[in-house]
N, C-alpha and C positions, 0 to 999 in steps of 0.2 A: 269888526266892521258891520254896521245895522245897515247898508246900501251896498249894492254892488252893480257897477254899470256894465251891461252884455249886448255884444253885437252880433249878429246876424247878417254875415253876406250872401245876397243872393246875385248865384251870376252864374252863367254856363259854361263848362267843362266844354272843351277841346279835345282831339286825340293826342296831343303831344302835350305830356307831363312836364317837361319843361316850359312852355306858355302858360300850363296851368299853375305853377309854383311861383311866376311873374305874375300873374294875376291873384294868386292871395297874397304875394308881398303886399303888393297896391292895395288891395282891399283892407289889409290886415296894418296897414301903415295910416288909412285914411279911421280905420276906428281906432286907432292906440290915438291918434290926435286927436281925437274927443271922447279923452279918456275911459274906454273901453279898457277893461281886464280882464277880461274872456271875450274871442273871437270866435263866433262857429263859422265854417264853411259847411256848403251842402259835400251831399253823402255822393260817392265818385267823385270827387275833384280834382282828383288824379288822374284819371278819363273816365269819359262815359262806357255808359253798359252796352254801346252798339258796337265795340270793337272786341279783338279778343284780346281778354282778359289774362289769360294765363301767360302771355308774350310780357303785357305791359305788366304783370306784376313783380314788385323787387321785395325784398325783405326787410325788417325794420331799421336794417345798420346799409341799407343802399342808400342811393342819390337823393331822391325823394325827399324818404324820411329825414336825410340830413339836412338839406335843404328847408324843410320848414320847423326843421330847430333852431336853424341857425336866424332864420328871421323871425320867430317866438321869440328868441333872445334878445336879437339889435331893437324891436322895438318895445322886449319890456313887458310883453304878454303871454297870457296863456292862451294858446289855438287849439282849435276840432278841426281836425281835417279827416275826409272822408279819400282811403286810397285802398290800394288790391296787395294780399301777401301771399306769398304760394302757401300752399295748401297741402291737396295730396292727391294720387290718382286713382281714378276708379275706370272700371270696364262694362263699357255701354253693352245694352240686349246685341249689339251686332257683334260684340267681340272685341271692341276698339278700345285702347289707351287712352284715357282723358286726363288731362292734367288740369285740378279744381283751384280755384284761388280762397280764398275768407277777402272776407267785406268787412274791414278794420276802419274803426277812427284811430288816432293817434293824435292824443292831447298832450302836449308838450308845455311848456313855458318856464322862466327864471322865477323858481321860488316853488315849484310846482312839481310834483312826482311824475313822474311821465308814465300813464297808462295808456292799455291799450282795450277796444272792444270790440269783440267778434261779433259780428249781427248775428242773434241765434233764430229770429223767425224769418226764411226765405220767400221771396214772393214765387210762390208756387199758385197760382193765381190769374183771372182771366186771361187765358190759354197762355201764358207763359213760366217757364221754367230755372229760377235761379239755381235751383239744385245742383243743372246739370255742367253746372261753370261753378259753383261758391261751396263749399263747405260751411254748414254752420257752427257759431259756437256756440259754448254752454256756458259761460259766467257771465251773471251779471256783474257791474262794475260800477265802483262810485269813487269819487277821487275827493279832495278839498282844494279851492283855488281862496285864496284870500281869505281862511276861516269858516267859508260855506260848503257844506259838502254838496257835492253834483253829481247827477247822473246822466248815464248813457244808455242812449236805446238809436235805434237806427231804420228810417223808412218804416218797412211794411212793419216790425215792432210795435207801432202805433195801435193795430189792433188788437192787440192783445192786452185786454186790462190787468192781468196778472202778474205782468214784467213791469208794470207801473206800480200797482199796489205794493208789490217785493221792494222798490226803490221808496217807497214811503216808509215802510216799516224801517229802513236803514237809515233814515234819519235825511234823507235830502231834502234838500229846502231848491233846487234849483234841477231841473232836467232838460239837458239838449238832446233834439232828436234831429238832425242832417237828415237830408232828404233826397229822394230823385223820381219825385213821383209821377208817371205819366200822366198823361192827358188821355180823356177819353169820358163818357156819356155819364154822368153824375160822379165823377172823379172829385171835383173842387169840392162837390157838396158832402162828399165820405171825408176829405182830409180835414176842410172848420170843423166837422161835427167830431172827427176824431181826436184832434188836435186837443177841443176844448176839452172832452168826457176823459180824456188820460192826464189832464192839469189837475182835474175833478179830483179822478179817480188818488192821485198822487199828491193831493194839495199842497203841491209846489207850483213854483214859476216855471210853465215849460216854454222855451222856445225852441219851436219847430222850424229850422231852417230848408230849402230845396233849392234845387236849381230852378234859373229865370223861365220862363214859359216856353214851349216846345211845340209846335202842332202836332196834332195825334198821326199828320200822316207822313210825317218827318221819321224816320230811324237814328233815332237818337239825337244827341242827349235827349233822358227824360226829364218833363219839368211842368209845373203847372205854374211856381212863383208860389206867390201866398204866402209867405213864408209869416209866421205868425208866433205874437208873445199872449200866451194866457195865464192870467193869475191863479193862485190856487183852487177860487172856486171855479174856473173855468173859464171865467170872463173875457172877452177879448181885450187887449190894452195896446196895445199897435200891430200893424198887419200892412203887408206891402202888396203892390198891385203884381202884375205878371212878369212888367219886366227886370233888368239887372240893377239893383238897389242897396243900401245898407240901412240894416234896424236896430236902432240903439237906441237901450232906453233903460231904465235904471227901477231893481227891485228890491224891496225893502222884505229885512224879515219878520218883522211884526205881522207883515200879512199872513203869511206862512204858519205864525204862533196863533196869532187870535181867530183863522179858518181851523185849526184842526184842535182849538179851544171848543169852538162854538159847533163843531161838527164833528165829534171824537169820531173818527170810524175805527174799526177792530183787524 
């Protein structure tokens, strides 16, 4: 297959996993109609990061996860869903038991190997602490959907050009990054700029999916929207506004061949 049509839902997480698994049916029903074969959801769509996490997390063979196989299936597609899996525990400076989750996608569909990916870079970052709730992982991960292979990276992942350039050398032609990026004082202007320089960096087609926009002085969900498709050399080629939306649009791999033609990088 020299095309491959990818969608992008952008929409915000709830605290109940079950509204959230109704809302990517719907979502995930309304791109398999126009012909979408990969669906991402943003990263949390299982709930947001303002609740606790280590209650709402289940394991890959819980509700959830079964859940958005079972409608990966009935409509025929492969999905990213961004959801929480226990972890492990650790003990705080005070002494205290914590019980940690990982921040998993889980890409499912008919025809399709079902992997999983651990976010390995935490947002530890403008005074906030993913650590002290997430576990990270250590594998990168690449799957094939329809002949193309794809990669996984997740939110804060984005800065990091090294987990993109790893996903180049492995041969992907397509990278989704789910997202839940807060809002706040040159937020928008780091995620386009980062967005584009890791499509750059990877010269694949990345889309960066997040949740619908959030105000900074809201506790959660986080979300700016923006949810963005850039081409290998970084170029933007659709991009949604703030609010809850779907981006579909269709990438060819000749771009792919003839960017990393005409711009070998090592």
């Amino acid at each position: 297959m020299t095309s491959l049509r990818l969608a992008g839902a952008q929409w915000t997480a709830t605290a109940d996993p079950a509204d959230n698994l109704a809302r990517i049916d719907e979502l995930t029903a309304r791109a398999a109609e126009q012909g979408a074969r990969l669906v991402v959801h943003p990263e949390a769509a299982m709930a947001p990061f303002s609740g606790r996490l280590d209650t709402i997390a289940e394991p890959l063979d819980g509700r959830f996860a079964d859940g958005v196989r079972a409608l990966a299936e009935r409509h025929g597609v492969t999905v990213v869903v961004g959801m929480f899996t226990p972890a492990d525990e650790v003990t705080t400076d005070a002494g205290k038991v914590r019980s940690r989750v990982r921040n998993t996608l889980l890409v499912t569909g008919p025809g399709t190997t079902e992997t999983t990916y651990d976010k390995i870079h935490l947002y530890d970052a403008f005074g906030s602490r993913e650590s002290d709730t997430v576990a990270p992982g250590d594998l990168v991960r690449t799957l094939d959907v329809d002949g193309w292979r794809v990669g996984l990276a997740t939110c804060y992942d984005v800065r990091f050009a090294d987990h993109f350039t790893e996903l180049r050398r492995r041969r992907c032609e397509v990278v989704v990054l789910p997202a839940s990026w807060g809002d706040g004082p040159g937020k928008a202007s780091q995620w386009d700029l980062l967005a584009r320089a890791r499509a750059h960096d990877s010269q694949t087609w990345l889309l960066a999916v997040g949740q619908a926009w959030t105000p900074e002085s809201v506790k959660g969900p986080y979300g700016i929207g923006r949810s963005v498709l850039a081409d290998p050399t970084g170029e933007v080629r659709a991009r949604l506004g703030g609010g809850e939306d779907l981006l579909v649009a269709d990438v060819d791999r000749e771009s792919v061949e003839r960017t990393r033609s005409t711009i070998p990088l090592r």
